[in-house]
N, C-alpha and C positions, 0 to 999 in steps of 0.2 A: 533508438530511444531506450534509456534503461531505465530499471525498475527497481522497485526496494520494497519491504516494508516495515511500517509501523505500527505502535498500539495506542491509544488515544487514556492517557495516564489523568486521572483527579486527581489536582490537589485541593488545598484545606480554600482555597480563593474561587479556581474554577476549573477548565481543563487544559490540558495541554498535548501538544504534537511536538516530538524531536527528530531532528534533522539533520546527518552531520555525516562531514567525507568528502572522498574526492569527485561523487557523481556530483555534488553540487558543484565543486569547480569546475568540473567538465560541459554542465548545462550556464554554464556563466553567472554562478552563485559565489564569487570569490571572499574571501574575509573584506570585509567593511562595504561593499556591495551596495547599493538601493534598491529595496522593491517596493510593489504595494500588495498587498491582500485584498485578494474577494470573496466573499459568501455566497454560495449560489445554495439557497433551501430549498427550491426545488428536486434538485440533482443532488442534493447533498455531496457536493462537491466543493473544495478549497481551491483557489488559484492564488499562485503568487507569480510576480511579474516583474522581471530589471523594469528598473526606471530612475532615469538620473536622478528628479529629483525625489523619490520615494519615500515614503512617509517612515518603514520601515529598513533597518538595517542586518547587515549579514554579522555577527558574532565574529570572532575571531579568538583561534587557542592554540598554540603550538604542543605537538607531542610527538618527543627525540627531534626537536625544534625543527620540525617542519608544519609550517601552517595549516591550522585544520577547520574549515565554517563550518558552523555552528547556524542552525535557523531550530529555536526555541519560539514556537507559539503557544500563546497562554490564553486563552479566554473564555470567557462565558460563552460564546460564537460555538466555539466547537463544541459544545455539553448539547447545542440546541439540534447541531444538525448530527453528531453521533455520540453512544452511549460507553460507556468508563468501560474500558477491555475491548470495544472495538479493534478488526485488524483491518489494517488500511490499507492500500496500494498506494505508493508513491510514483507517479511517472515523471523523468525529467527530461525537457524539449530545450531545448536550447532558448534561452532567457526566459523560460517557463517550467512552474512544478505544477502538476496538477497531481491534489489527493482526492481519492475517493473512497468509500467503502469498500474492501477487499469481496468480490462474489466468492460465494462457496461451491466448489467444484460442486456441481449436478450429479448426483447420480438415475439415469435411468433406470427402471425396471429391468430385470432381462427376462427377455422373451419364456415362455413356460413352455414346455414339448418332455414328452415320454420318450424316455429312451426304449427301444425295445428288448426285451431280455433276450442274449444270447444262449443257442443251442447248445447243450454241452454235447461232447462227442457222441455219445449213445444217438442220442435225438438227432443228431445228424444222420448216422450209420444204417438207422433202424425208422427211421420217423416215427419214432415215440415221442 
């Protein structure tokens, strides 16, 4: 499975997610393509899904004319389930993207402990 990611950009209508390269060819996102889209609010999570006859289509752009898809989502949908500057994780499954909120690496605490002062030579030699 690979991975990517993105940022969740406002415009002046609503928000938007881009999407574009060869990971989507390679998870079977090809130019002109069928999917559909799901909302899942609980999870705040995006799926998109091949489907012949899908409601939504893949882009298509050639650069140094080689074909490049293009998946441009635009909608109020994603203002609801993430915030303008969001960073996203993209995973791609074969004839599936799943987007999610990117986690922010955790940092733990680290443990607290005294080092003990070392004896300089005198203190050694003498136990002073």
């Amino acid at each position: 499975m690979a991975h990517s990611n993105t940022k969740v950009k406002q415009t002046s209508k609503s928000f938007r997610i881009w999407i574009e390269g060869k990971k989507l060819i390679d998870s079977g996102f090809k130019p002109n393509a069928r999917y559909n889209i799901e909302y899942l609010v609980k999870t705040k999570t995006i799926i998109l899904e091949i489907a012949e006859n899908g409601k939504r289509k893949v882009s298509n752009s050639k650069r140094n004319g080689i074909d490049r898809p293009i998946i441009d989502l635009e909608s109020k949908k994603i203002g609801i389930l993430y915030e303008e500057g969001k960073l996203l994780l993209v995973s791609y499954l074969k004839h599936k993207i799943i987007i999610q909120e990117k986690q922010e690496n955790i940092s733990l605490p680290h443990p607290t402990f005294t080092i003990p002062k070392k004896k300089n030579i005198f203190q050694t030699l003498f136990g002073v």
